[in-house]
C-alpha positions, 0 to 999 in steps of 0.5 A: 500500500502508497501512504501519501503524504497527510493533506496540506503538507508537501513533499521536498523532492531535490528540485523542490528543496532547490527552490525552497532552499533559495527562497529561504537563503535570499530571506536570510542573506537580506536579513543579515545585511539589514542588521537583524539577527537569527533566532527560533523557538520550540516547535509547540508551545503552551496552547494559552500562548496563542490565546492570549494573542489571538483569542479562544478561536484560533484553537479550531485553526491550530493543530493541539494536544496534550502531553504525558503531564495532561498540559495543553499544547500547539504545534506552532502557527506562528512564531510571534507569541515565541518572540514575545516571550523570549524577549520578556525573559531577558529584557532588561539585558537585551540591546536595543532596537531588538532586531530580529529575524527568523524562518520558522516552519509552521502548522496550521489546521486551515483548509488546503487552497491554492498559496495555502497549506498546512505545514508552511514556512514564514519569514518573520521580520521584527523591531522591538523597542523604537516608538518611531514610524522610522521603525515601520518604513525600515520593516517595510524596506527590507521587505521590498529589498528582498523581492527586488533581490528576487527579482520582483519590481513595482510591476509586479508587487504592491506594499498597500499600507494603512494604519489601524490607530486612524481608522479606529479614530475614524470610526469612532468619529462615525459614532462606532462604539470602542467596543464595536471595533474589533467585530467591526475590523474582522468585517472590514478586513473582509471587504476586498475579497467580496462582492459589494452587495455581499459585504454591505449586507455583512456590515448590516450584521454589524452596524445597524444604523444605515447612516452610520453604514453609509459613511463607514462605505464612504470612508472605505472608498477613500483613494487618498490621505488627502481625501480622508478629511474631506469626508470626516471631521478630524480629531487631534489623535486621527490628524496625527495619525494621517501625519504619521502614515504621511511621514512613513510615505516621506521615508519610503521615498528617500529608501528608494522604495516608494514606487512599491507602496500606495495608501490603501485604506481598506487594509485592516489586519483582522488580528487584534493584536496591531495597533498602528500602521499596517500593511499586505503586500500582494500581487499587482494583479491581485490574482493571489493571496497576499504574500505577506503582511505586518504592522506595529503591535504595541501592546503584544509584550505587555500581553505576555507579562512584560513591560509596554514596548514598540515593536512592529514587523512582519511575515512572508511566507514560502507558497503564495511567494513561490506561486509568484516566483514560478509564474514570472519565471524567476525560480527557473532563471535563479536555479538553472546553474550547472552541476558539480564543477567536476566529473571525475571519469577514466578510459579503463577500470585499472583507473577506477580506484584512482578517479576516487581518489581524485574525487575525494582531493577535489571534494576536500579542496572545498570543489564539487565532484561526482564519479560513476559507481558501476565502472561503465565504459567511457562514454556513458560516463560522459553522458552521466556527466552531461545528464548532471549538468557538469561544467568540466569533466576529468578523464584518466587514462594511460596519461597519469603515467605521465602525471598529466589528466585530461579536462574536457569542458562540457559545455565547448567540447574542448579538451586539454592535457594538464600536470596532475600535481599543478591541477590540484594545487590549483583547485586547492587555492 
C-alpha cells in the first residue's frame, strides 16, 4: 500500500528543496545585511500562548494536544507569541532596537487552497523597542529589498499600507462604539475579497444604523490621505495619525522604495493584536493571496507579562511567494546553474580506484565532484556527466603515467592535457 503524504503538507523532492532552499537563503542573506539577527523557538508551545494573542478561536485553526503531564499544547502557527516571550525573559539585558529575524516552519489546521497549506514556512521580520514610524518604513524596506533581490519590481508587487490607530479614530468619529471595533475590523478586513452587495449586507450584521453604514462605505472608498478629511471631521489623535502614515510615505521615498507602496485604506489586519500602521503586500494583479503582511503591535509584550514596548514587523511566507516566483519565471532563471564543477571519469577500470581518489582531493579542496559507481565504459560516463549538468569533466587514462589528466569542458567540447600535481594545487587555492 502508497501512504501519501497527510493533506496540506508537501513533499521536498531535490528540485523542490532547490527552490525552497533559495527562497529561504535570499530571506536570510537580506536579513543579515539589514542588521537583524537569527533566532527560533520550540516547535509547540503552551496552547494559552496563542490565546492570549489571538483569542479562544484560533484553537479550531491550530493543530493541539496534550502531553504525558495532561498540559495543553500547539504545534506552532506562528512564531510571534515565541518572540514575545523570549524577549520578556531577558529584557532588561537585551540591546536595543531588538532586531530580529527568523524562518520558522509552521502548522496550521486551515483548509488546503491554492498559496495555502498546512505545514508552511514564514519569514518573520521584527523591531522591538523604537516608538518611531522610522521603525515601520525600515520593516517595510527590507521587505521590498528582498523581492527586488528576487527579482520582483513595482510591476509586479504592491506594499498597500494603512494604519489601524486612524481608522479606529475614524470610526469612532462615525459614532462606532470602542467596543464595536474589533467585530467591526474582522468585517472590514473582509471587504476586498467580496462582492459589494455581499459585504454591505455583512456590515448590516454589524452596524445597524444605515447612516452610520453609509459613511463607514464612504470612508472605505477613500483613494487618498488627502481625501480622508474631506469626508470626516478630524480629531487631534486621527490628524496625527494621517501625519504619521504621511511621514512613513516621506521615508519610503528617500529608501528608494516608494514606487512599491500606495495608501490603501481598506487594509485592516483582522488580528487584534496591531495597533498602528499596517500593511499586505500582494500581487499587482491581485490574482493571489497576499504574500505577506505586518504592522506595529504595541501592546503584544505587555500581553505576555512584560513591560509596554514598540515593536512592529512582519511575515512572508514560502507558497503564495513561490506561486509568484514560478509564474514570472524567476525560480527557473535563479536555479538553472550547472552541476558539480567536476566529473571525475577514466578510459579503463585499472583507473577506477584512482578517479576516487581524485574525487575525494577535489571534494576536500572545498570543489564539487561526482564519479560513476558501476565502472561503465567511457562514454556513458560522459553522458552521466552531461545528464548532471557538469561544467568540466576529468578523464584518466594511460596519461597519469605521465602525471598529466585530461579536462574536457562540457559545455565547448574542448579538451586539454594538464600536470596532475599543478591541477590540484590549483583547485586547492
Amino acid at each position: 500500500m502508497k501512504i501519501p503524504p497527510v493533506k496540506g503538507t508537501r513533499d521536498f523532492y531535490p528540485p523542490d528543496m532547490a527552490r525552497r532552499n533559495w527562497i529561504i537563503d535570499g530571506w536570510k542573506k537580506v536579513s543579515v545585511r539589514n542588521g537583524f539577527e537569527e533566532y527560533d523557538g520550540p516547535i509547540f508551545e503552551y496552547l494559552k500562548m496563542f490565546q492570549i494573542k489571538s483569542g479562544d478561536e484560533i484553537v479550531e485553526q491550530l493543530f493541539s494536544l496534550k502531553d504525558r503531564g495532561g498540559r495543553d499544547l500547539a504545534i506552532r502557527p506562528e512564531i510571534t507569541p515565541t518572540l514575545a516571550r523570549m524577549v520578556n525573559q531577558q529584557i532588561n539585558s537585551l540591546p536595543r532596537p531588538i532586531k530580529w529575524f527568523s524562518v520558522p516552519r509552521l502548522c496550521r489546521a486551515e483548509r488546503p487552497q491554492r498559496g495555502r497549506f498546512r505545514e508552511f514556512f514564514q519569514w518573520n521580520i521584527d523591531i522591538i523597542g523604537v516608538d518611531d514610524v522610522l521603525a515601520d518604513a525600515e520593516v517595510i524596506f527590507v521587505a521590498c529589498d528582498y523581492l527586488q533581490e528576487a527579482g520582483l519590481t513595482p510591476d509586479d508587487i504592491v506594499v498597500k499600507i494603512s494604519s489601524r490607530e486612524m481608522l479606529a479614530e475614524l470610526l469612532l468619529s462615525i459614532g462606532i462604539a470602542e467596543s464595536e471595533l474589533e467585530p467591526l475590523y474582522a468585517v472590514l478586513d473582509k471587504r476586498s475579497k467580496l462582492p459589494s452587495d455581499a459585504f454591505e449586507e455583512m456590515l448590516a450584521g454589524q452596524v445597524g444604523d444605515k447612516n452610520k453604514r453609509n459613511k463607514i462605505i464612504e470612508l472605505m472608498a477613500v483613494e487618498s490621505l488627502e481625501q480622508i478629511s474631506d469626508c470626516l471631521q478630524l480629531s487631534e489623535k486621527a490628524k496625527e495619525s494621517v501625519e504619521e502614515l504621511k511621514r512613513l510615505f516621506e521615508l519610503l521615498e528617500i529608501m528608494g522604495v516608494a514606487d512599491f507602496c500606495v495608501f490603501d485604506i481598506g487594509i485592516v489586519r483582522g488580528l487584534a493584536y496591531y495597533t498602528g500602521i499596517v500593511f499586505e503586500i500582494y500581487d499587482k494583479a491581485t490574482e493571489l493571496r497576499a504574500i505577506g503582511g505586518g504592522g506595529r503591535y504595541d501592546d503584544l509584550l505587555k500581553q505576555f507579562g512584560g513591560p509596554a514596548i514598540a515593536a512592529t514587523g512582519f511575515g512572508i511566507g514560502d507558497c503564495v511567494l513561490g506561486i509568484l516566483l514560478e509564474e514570472k519565471g524567476l525560480l527557473d532563471e535563479q536555479l538553472s546553474s550547472p552541476g558539480p564543477d567536476y566529473f571525475v571519469a577514466f578510459t579503463d577500470k585499472q583507473f577506477f580506484s584512482k578517479a576516487i581518489e581524485i574525487a575525494a582531493k577535489l571534494r576536500r579542496a572545498g570543489v564539487s565532484a561526482n564519479f560513476d559507481y558501476k565502472s561503465a565504459n567511457l562514454s556513458k560516463q560522459l553522458k552521466q556527466a552531461s545528464a548532471q549538468n557538469v561544467k568540466k569533466c576529468i578523464i584518466i587514462g594511460e596519461e597519469l603515467k605521465e602525471n598529466k589528466l585530461a579536462v574536457k569542458d562540457m559545455t565547448t567540447g574542448k579538451q586539454e592535457l594538464v600536470d596532475y600535481d599543478k591541477f590540484l594545487a590549483q583547485c586547492a587555492e
